[in-house]
N, C-alpha and C positions, 0 to 999 in steps of 0.2 A: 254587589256585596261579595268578599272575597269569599272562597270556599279553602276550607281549614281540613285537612287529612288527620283525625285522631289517632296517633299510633300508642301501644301499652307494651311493658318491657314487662316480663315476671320471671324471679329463679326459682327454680327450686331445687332445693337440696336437702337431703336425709339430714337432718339433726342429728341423730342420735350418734352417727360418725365421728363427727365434729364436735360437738357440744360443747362448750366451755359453762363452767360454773363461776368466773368471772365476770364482773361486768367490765366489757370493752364495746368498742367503737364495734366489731365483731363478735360475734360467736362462735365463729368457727375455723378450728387450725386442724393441722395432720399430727397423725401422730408418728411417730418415727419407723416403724414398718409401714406405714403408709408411704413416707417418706421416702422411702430406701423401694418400694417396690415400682413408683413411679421414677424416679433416678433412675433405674433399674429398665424400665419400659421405656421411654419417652428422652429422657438423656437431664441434664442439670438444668438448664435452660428452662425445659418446659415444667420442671416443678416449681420453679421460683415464675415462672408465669401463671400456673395454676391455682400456687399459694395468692397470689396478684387476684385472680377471678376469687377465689375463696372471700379474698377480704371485701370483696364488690358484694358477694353472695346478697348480705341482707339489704342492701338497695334498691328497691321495686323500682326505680327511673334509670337505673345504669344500665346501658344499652350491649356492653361488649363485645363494641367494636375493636376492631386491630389498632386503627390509627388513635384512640382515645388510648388506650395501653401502653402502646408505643410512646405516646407523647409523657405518659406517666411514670413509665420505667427507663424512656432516654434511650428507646431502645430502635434498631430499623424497623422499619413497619413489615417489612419481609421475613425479618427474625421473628416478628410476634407470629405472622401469619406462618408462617413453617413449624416452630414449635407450638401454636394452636392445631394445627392437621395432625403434630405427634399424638395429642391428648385425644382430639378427635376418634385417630386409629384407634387408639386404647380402653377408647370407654370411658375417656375421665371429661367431658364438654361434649355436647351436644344442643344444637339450636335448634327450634322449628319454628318456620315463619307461617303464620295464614292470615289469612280474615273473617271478620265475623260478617253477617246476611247484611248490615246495615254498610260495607264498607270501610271498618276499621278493622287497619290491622293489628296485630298483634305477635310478639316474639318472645316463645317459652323457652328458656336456656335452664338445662338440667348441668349439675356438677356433679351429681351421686355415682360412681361407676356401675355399682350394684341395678339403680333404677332406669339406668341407659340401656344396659345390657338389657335388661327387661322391653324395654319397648323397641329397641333393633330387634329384638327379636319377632314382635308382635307385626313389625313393620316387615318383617323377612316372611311372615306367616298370617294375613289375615286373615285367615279362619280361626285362627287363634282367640280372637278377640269373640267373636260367637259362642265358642266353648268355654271362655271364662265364662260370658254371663250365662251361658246355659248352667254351667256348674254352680254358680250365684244363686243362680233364681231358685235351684232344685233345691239346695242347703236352704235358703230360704223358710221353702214350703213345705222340706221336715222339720224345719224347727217349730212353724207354725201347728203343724198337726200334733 
């Protein structure tokens, strides 16, 4: 009997940034200071790559890979992966591969700059993560009293 590897793709990204009150194929675009501050960071390229990942965003089976981009945008696969490392730098994509106890993996890909920055940071500082939930758990237990 063959053995099957179950891997899970998920994004996540802030809504409220993006939101459209449209219905499309997407819900979520930039809006033009967003626009102009990644041009600004990252260079032309990788915004019109990022806009590219933005439109994947609501896909729970899109894997965002380089060469699946590439082959969608016509583009070198070197180009994706170079202006993916600009966004990276920036705060604006982030992936984390793991797996769960039973052997399936799994790869969470953030788009939000706001909520990346938050967990490089988290990731820069583990004790960080003990202090939220200690701060949690305290708010908590005055609310409850």
């Amino acid at each position: 009997m063959p053995s099957y590897k179950i891997s899970a793709v998920h994004t996540y990204v802030t809504k409220s940034l993006y939101q459209k009150l449209v219905k499309s194929p997407t819900k979520m675009y930039l809006r033009q200071k967003d626009k102009a501050d990644i041009m600004e960071k990252c260079g032309d390229a990788a915004l019109i790559l990022y806009e590219f990942y933005l439109s994947k965003g609501g896909l729970d089976t899109y894997a965002f890979l380089d060469k699946d981009a590439a082959r969608a945008m016509r583009w070198n696969i070197y180009k994706v992966a170079k202006n993916r490392r600009k966004l990276v730098e920036q705060n604006y994509f982030l992936q984390i591969n793991t797996k769960f106890a039973d052997k399936r993996k799994i790869t969470v890909t953030y788009l939000d700059p706001k909520l990346i920055h938050e967990i490089n940071e988290v990731k820069s500082d583990p004790e960080l993560i003990t202090k939220l939930l200690e701060e949690e758990q305290r708010q908590q237990q005055e609310g409850i009293t």
